[in-house]
VEXBA-932246 format. One record per residue (C-alpha): residue in one letter; x, y, z. Coordinates in steps of 0.05 Angstrom, whole numbers, padded with zeros to 5 digits, always signed. Each point is the difference from the previous one (the first is absolute). Last residue first. Example, Ala and Ser with C-alpha at 12.3 -4.5 7.8 and 13.67 -1.06 7.14 Angstrom:
REM VEXBA-932246
S+00273-00021+00143A-00027-00069+00013
REM end
This chain:
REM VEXBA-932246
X+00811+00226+00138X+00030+00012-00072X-00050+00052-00021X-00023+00009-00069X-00041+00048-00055X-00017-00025-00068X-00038+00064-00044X-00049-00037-00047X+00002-00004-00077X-00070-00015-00038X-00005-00044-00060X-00033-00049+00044X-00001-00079+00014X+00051+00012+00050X+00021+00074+00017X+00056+00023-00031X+00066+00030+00039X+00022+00061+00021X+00054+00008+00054X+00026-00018+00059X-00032+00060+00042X+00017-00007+00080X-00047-00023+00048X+00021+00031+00069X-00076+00005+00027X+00005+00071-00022X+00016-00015-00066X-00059-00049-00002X-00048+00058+00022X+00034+00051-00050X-00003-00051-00059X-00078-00018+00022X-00007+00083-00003X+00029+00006-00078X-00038-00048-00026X+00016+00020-00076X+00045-00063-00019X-00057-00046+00029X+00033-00030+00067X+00029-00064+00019X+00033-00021+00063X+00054-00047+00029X+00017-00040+00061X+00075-00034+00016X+00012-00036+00056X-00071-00022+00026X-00005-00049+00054X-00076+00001+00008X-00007+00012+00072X+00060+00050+00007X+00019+00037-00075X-00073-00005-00024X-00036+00026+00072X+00054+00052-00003X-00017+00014-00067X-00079+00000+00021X+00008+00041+00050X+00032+00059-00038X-00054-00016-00063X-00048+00010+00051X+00015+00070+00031X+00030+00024-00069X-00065-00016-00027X-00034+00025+00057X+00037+00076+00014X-00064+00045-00015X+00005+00011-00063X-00037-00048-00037X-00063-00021+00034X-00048+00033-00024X+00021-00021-00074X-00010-00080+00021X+00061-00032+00014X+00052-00049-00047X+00052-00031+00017X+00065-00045-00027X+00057-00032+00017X+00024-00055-00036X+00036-00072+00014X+00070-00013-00045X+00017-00021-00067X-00060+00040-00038X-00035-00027-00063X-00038-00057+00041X-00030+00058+00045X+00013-00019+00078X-00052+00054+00028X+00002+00035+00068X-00038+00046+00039X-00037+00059+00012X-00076+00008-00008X-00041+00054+00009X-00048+00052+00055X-00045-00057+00027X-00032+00026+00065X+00014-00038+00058X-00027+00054+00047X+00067+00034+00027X+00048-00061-00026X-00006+00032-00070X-00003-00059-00043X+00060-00022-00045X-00034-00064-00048X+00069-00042-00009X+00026-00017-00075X+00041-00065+00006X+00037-00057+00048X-00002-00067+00015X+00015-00019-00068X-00046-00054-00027X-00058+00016+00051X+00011+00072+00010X+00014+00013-00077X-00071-00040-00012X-00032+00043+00044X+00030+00065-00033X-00016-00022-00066X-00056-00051-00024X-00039+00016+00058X+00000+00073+00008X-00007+00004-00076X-00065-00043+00006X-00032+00039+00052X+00016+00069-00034X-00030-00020-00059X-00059-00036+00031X-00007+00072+00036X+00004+00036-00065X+00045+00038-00055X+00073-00034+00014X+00029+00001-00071X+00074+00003+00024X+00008+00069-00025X+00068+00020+00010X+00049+00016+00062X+00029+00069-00019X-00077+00028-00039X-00049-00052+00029X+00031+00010+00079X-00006+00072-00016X-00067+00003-00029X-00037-00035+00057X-00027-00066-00022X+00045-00059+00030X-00015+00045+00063X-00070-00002-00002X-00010-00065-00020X+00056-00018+00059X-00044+00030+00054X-00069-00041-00032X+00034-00056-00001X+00038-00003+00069X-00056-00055+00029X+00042-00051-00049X+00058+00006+00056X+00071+00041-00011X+00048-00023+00055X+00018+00063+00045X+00034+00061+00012X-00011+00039+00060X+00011+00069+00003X+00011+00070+00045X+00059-00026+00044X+00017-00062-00046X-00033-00058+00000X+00020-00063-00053X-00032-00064-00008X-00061-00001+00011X-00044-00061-00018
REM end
């Protein structure tokens, strides 16, 4: 199901046939080294976390990590979304793209649509974001989506601190 186009992207409902794509992404070093390693080593993997995360968000929430295809061929290029963690007050942004991807405008592409998407369909007033203390580019990107740094807090379950960003909307 899409839910979002922009002029270059559509975002869209995760679907078990997005295994192999998230697999790879789940793996790439950067998503393992600001996101963590979630474990995700095969197809049955990937099924199974597709299922017992973003498709279970979407049912119970209405809402949650969207594949972002390129419009231009449908090929899958990340995920941008949102995440209601039980730690965090308010709904999160987040995204991730593969490594040719980055730099070329997406994330900021998405992550714009999908605020407004937040703030109008979902009735968002106040989103946040968390980044790894040393992911200096996500704190750019949310910066320029008018996220402003809160300060450092832990992360749940970890011994790890995480940069808070927030928007009032």
């Amino acid at each position: 199901m899409i839910v979002l186009e922009t002029d270059r992207l559509l975002l869209r409902h995760q679907t078990i046939e997005d295994a192999a794509f998230i697999l790879e992404l789940m793996n790439d070093p950067s998503w393992i080294r600001y996101i963590g390693d979630k474990g995700v080593r095969t197809l049955d993997d990937a099924r199974s976390f597709i299922r017992k995360v973003p498709l279970d968000m979407y049912a119970r929430l209405g809402f949650g990590f969207y594949l972002t295809e390129l419009k231009d061929g449908g090929t899958p290029i990340g995920i941008c979304g949102f995440a209601k963690r039980d730690f965090l007050e308010d709904v999160d942004i987040g995204y991730a793209f593969l490594p040719e991807f980055r730099g070329k405008g997406y994330a900021f592409e998405a992550a714009s649509a999908a605020m407004a998407y937040a703030q109008s369909e979902l009735g968002l007033k106040r989103i946040v974001a968390i980044t790894s203390q040393d992911n200096h580019s996500s704190a750019k990107l949310l910066e320029k989506l008018g996220l402003r740094f809160e300060g450092v807090i832990p992360y749940a379950g970890t011994d790890e601190e995480v940069r808070l960003y927030a928007i009032n909307v």
